[in-house]
N, C-alpha and C positions, 0 to 999 in steps of 0.2 A: 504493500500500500504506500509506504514512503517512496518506494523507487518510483510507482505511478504517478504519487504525486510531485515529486522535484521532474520527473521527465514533462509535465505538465506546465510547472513554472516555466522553464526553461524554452517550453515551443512557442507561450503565450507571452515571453521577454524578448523571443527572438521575432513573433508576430507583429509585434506592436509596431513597432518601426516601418515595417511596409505598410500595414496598416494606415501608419500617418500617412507616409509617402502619397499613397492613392488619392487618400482624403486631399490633401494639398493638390493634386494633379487636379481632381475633379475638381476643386473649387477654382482653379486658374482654369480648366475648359467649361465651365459655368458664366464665369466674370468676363473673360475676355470680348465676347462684344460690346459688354457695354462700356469696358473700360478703352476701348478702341474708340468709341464716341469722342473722349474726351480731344480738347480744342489746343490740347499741348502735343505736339510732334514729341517731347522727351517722354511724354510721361506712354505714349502709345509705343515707341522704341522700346524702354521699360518693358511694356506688356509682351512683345514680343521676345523680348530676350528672357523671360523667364521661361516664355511657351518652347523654348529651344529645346529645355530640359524632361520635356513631356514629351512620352516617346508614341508611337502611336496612332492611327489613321485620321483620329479625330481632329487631333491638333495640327497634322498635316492639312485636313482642309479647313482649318480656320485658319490658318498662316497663308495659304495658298487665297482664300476668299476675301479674307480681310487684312491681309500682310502685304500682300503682294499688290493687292488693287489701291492701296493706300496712296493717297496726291501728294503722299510728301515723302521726297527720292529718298530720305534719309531712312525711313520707317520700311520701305520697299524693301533696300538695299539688306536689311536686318534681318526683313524676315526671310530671304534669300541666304542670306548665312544661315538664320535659324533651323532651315529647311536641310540646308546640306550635313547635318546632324542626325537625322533621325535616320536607325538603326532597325527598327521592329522590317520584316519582310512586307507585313500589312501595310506601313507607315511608306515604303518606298513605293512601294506598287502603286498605293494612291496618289505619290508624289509622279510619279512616270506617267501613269494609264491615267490619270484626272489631269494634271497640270498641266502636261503637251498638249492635251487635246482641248483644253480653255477656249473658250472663244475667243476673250480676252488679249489681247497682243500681249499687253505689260505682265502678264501671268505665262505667260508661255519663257518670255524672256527672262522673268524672274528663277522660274524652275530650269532653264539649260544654266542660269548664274551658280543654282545650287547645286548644280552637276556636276560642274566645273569644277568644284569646290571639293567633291569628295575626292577622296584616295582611291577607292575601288572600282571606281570605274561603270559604275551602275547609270542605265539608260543610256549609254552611247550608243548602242546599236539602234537606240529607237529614238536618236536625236539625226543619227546619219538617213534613217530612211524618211525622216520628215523633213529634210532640207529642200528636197525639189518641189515638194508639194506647197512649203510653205510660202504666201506669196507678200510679207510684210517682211521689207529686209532688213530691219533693229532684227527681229527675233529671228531670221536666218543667219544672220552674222552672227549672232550670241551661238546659235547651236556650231557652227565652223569655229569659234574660238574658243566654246568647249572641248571640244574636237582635237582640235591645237593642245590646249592644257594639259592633255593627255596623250600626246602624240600619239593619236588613233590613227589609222590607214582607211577606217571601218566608212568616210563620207569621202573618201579620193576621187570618186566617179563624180557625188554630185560637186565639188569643191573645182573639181575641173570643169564642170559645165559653167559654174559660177565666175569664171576668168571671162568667162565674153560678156558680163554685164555692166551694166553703165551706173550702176549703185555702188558708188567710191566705199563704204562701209563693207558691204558684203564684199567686193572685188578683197580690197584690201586683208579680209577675215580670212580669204578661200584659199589668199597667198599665205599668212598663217601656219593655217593647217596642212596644207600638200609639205609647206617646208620642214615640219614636225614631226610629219608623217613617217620620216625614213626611206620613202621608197626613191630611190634613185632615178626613175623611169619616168617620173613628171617633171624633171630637171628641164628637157628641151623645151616646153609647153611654158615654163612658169621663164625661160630665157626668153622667149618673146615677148616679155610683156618688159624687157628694158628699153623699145623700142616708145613703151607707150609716153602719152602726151604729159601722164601728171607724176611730178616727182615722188609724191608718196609712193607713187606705185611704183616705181623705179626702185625707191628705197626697200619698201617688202618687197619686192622680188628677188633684190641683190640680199636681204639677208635669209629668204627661203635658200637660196644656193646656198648662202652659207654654212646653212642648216643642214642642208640634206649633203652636202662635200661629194658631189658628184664627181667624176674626173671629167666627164665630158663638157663639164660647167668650166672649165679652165681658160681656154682659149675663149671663150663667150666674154669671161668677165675681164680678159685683160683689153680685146679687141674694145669693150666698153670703156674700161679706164683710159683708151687711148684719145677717145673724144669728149668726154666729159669733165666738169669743171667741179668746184666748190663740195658742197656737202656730199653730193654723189659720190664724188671723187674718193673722199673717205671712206664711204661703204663698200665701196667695191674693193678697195683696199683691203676692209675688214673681211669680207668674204672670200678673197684669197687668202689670206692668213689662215682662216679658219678650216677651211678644206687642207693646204698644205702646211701652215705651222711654219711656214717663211715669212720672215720677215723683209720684205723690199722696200718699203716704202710707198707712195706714190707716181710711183717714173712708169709707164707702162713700158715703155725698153727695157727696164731692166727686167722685169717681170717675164718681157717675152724672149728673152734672150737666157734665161733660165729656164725657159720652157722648150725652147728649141733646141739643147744641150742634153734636156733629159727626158723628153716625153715618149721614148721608144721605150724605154724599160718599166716607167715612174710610175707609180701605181699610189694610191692614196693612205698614209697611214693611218693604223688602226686608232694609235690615241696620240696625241697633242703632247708637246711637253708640259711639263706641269708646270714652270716657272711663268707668273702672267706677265704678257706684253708692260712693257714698258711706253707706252704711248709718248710721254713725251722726248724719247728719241726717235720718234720717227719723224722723217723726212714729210713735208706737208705738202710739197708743192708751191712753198712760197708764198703762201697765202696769208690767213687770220692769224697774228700774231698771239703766242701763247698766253693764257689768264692766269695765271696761279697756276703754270708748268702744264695746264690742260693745253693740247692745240689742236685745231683744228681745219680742217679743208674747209670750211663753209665760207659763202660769200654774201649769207643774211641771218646777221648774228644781234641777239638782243641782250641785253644786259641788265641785271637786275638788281637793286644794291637796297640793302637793310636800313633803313633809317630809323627806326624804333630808340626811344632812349638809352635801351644796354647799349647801342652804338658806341655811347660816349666813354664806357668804360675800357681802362688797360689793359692791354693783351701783350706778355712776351713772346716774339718771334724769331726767328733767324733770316738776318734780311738777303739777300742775292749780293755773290759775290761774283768777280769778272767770269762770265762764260756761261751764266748759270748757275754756277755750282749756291750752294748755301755757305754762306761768312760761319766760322767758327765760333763768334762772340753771339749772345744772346742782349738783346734791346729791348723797352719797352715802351708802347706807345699808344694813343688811343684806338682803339677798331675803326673808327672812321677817317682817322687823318690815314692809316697802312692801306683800308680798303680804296680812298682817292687818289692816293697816289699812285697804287697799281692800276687803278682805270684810266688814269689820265696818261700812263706809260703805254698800256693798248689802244687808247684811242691815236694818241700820235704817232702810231708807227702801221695805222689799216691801210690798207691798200685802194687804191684809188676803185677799185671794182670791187667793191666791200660793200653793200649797205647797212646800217647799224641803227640800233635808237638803245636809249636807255631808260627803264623805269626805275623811279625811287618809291618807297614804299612805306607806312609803316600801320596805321589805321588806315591810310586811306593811299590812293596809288596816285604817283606825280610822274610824269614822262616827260623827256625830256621834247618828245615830237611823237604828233597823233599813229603817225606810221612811221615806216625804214625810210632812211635816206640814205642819199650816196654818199663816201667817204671824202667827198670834196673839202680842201684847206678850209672852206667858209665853214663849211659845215662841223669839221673836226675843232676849229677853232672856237667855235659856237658851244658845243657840245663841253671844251675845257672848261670854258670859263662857266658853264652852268655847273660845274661837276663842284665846279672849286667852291661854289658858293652853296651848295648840299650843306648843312648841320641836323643831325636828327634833335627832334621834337622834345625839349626838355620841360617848356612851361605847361604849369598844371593849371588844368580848370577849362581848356579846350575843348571842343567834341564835335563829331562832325554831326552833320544830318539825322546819319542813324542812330548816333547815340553813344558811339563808339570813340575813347578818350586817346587822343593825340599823344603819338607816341610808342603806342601800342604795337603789337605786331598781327598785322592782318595776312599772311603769308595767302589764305583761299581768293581772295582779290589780287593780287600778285599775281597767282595762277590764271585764273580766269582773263588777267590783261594777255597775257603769252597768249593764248590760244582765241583771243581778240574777243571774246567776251566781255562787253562794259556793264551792260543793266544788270536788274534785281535778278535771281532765283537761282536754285542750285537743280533743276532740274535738267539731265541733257539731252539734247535735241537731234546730237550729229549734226549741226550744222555750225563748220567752225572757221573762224576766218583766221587762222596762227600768223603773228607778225614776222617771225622767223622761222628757221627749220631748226637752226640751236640756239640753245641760252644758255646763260652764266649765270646763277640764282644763288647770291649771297645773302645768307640770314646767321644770326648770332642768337635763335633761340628760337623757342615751339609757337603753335599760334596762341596768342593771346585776345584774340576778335576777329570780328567778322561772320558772316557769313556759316559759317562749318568754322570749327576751331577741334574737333577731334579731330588727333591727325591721321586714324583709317577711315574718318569720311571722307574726307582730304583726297586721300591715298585711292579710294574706291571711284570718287569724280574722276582723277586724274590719268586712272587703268581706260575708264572709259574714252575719256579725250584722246588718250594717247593712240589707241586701237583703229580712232579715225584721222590723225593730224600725223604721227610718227617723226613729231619736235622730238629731239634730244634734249634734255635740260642734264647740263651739266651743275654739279650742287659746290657751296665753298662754303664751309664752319667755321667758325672761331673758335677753337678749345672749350667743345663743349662736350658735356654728358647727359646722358638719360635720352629722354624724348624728344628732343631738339633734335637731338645728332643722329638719331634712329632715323628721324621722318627726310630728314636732306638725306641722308645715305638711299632709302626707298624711293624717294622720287628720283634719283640717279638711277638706282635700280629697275626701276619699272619703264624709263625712258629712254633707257640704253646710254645713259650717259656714264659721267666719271666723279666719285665724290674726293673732295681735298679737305684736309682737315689745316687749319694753322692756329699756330700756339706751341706754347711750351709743352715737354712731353709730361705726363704723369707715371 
């Protein structure tokens, strides 16, 4: 009788606890519509980030119904994450067999987001057979660059059909995927589209070759680098490298004069050395002079500089000695007197086929010119003396418009100017007019206002931007830690750029 009864405590201690669990589950798929009502985007974010942890068909289609259909990208975007969570066989099925089949556009696109998302690779099969059929191209592009994310083969038929269309999102998406894909054999097919009219497409092309290191992609990409200029210039560079693991530079003679030497035998190696390029020895072409040791081929460069009040504070450096190299002695000096003094050394030395503009930032965005200009004397000289007269915002009690106090750091406005975005709303549209193909984005610290100031909303708009504009933002820090220096490292990362840290070492 004692043994029945302890084996009894024991099931009913070990009961209790799931018990809760359920309770708490049902009472969050109870509440959740009506707390979806509420007129706060945070607090509906909230509701959905708890529903993450409710496993289960139900809560798949209230995320899917009311997550997904939500007006505000922010809440969308969450319950998108929330979705690519869920675990139960029940919970998937209805995320696959309900959510593709939505009426809905923005649910369709939300559940290929959450596909993307997983590790396992669940619904790609039934994301590639809905690519042809589907005829709204946001949500055909999402399912190609879930596709991508996983480097499937599984949509290479319709991703190739997808190369003859005139919908820059999907074109762009379908170059992506075939590049991801691995199969070497869509290499010729994705080498015509270097031919085509719009440099993005240029660009995803040159980095599908990259991607997939075809050997017959070789001769295609130098024959290109031998007539192209500026930012191209660079990619094509990058995609040689990346198939052969040489480093040439920019000269397409020297390139093809390596290739005429060894192409009888040369066959593509299996892996890369492991030591990463050193970018700023390579030869540019003579082009954009280097930023903080980043350089580049580009001939439409924007620039971006921090004006926030941490601007004001000291930062030890090591300043440039003859040749490049770094001075042995360390100095110390404001962040904003180091950061004009490097800008006004690249702008005096652009090239006359350079166009350039610069935004300043800090609550609110200052440019130095609505769009690019050319690097003409008037103009470089223009551009100095605006540079020279920059101080970030130290007086308090300012505020602009929206409310937001002088000084601050508005980094989501920042972004949105790059990719030519001026008005209200964080919602995107694919339709983007980017003032350059690369930028220079110096910040000294995380967002403090605006618009989005978490930095994976931030990070979540900018994937999106990036998919349809393919701007490089190159990032530069100041000796910073935590989440400052995380979100410039990712926005390098997610744009293919290059992130520099300066400061003293720790």
């Amino acid at each position: 009788m004692k043994l029945l009864s302890t084996a009894l405590f024991l099931w009913l201690a070990a009961s209790v606890p799931a018990q809760s669990d359920k309770a708490n589950d049902a009472a969050l798929l109870a509440d959740f519509p009506k707390y979806m009502k509420s007129k706060s985007a945070a607090e509906r974010v909230g509701q959905v980030e708890a529903l993450a942890f409710v496993d289960g068909p139900e809560a798949t289609r209230l995320l899917i119904s009311l997550g997904l259909t939500d007006k505000d990208a922010r809440v969308a975007r969450r319950a998108a994450w929330a979705l690519s969570r869920k675990e139960s066989p029940a919970a998937i099925k209805a995320l696959i067999d309900e959510g593709l089949t939505h009426r809905n556009a923005r649910v369709r696109i939300g559940v290929a987001r959450a596909l993307q998302r997983r590790a396992d690779g669940q619904g790609l099969k039934e994301l590639a057979a809905l690519i042809p059929k589907e005829r709204n191209g946001p949500a055909k592009a999402a399912y190609l660059e879930a596709l991508a994310a996983h480097e499937s083969s599984l949509g290479n038929e319709a991703a190739l059909a997808s190369l003859e269309t005139r919908d820059l999102p999907v074109l762009l998406a379908a170059l992506d995927a075939l590049g991801a894909s691995g199969d070497v054999k869509v290499a010729p097919r994705i080498g015509k589209l270097l031919r085509h009219k719009d440099w993005k497409v240029k660009s995803a092309a040159l980095a599908a070759l990259g991607r997939l290191r075809a050997r017959s992609s070789i001769p295609v990409l130098i024959d290109f680098m031998a007539g192209t200029r500026g930012r191209l210039l660079g990619d094509a560079r990058a995609a040689l490298m990346a198939i052969t693991g040489n480093q040439y530079g920019s000269k397409a003679e020297v390139w093809q004069r390596w290739w005429d030497r060894v192409k009888d035998g040369w066959q593509v190696p299996e892996t890369l050395p492991q030591k990463k390029a050193d970018l700023a020895g390579y030869d540019t072409g003579g082009q954009t002079p280097d930023y903080y040791r980043i350089k580049t081929t580009s001939e439409r460069v924007l620039y971006v500089l921090d004006l926030s009040a941490s601007m004001n504070q000291f930062i030890r450096y090591q300043p440039r000695a003859k040749g490049g190299r770094k001075a042995s002695r360390w100095v110390s000096t404001k962040r904003i007197r180091l950061a004009k003094k490097e800008l006004i050394r690249v702008l005096k030395k652009l090239k006359k086929n350079t166009s350039f503009d610069i935004v300043a930032f800090d609550a609110t965005v200052q440019p130095f010119r609505p769009r690019l200009v050319p690097a003409t004397p008037g103009n470089i000289s223009s551009a100095v003396r605006w540079v020279e007269e920059l101080q970030p915002w130290t007086e308090g009690g300012a505020y602009t418009k929206e409310g937001w106090q002088r000084g601050e750091t508005n980094l989501f406005a920042a972004i949105k100017w790059i990719f030519g975005i001026k008005g209200k709303g964080i919602h995107f549209t694919g339709k983007l007019k980017p003032l350059a193909d690369t930028v220079f984005l110096l910040a000294d610290g995380e967002p403090t206002c605006g618009e989005l100031i978490v930095p994976d909303e931030i990070l979540a708009v900018l994937e999106e931007y990036h998919e349809v504009s393919r701007v490089t933002i190159h990032t530069i820090s100041f000796d910073l830690i935590g989440i400052g220096r995380q979100f410039l490292v990712d926005v390098a990362r997610i744009t293919g750029g290059t992130f520099v840290e300066l400061g003293a070492k720790r």
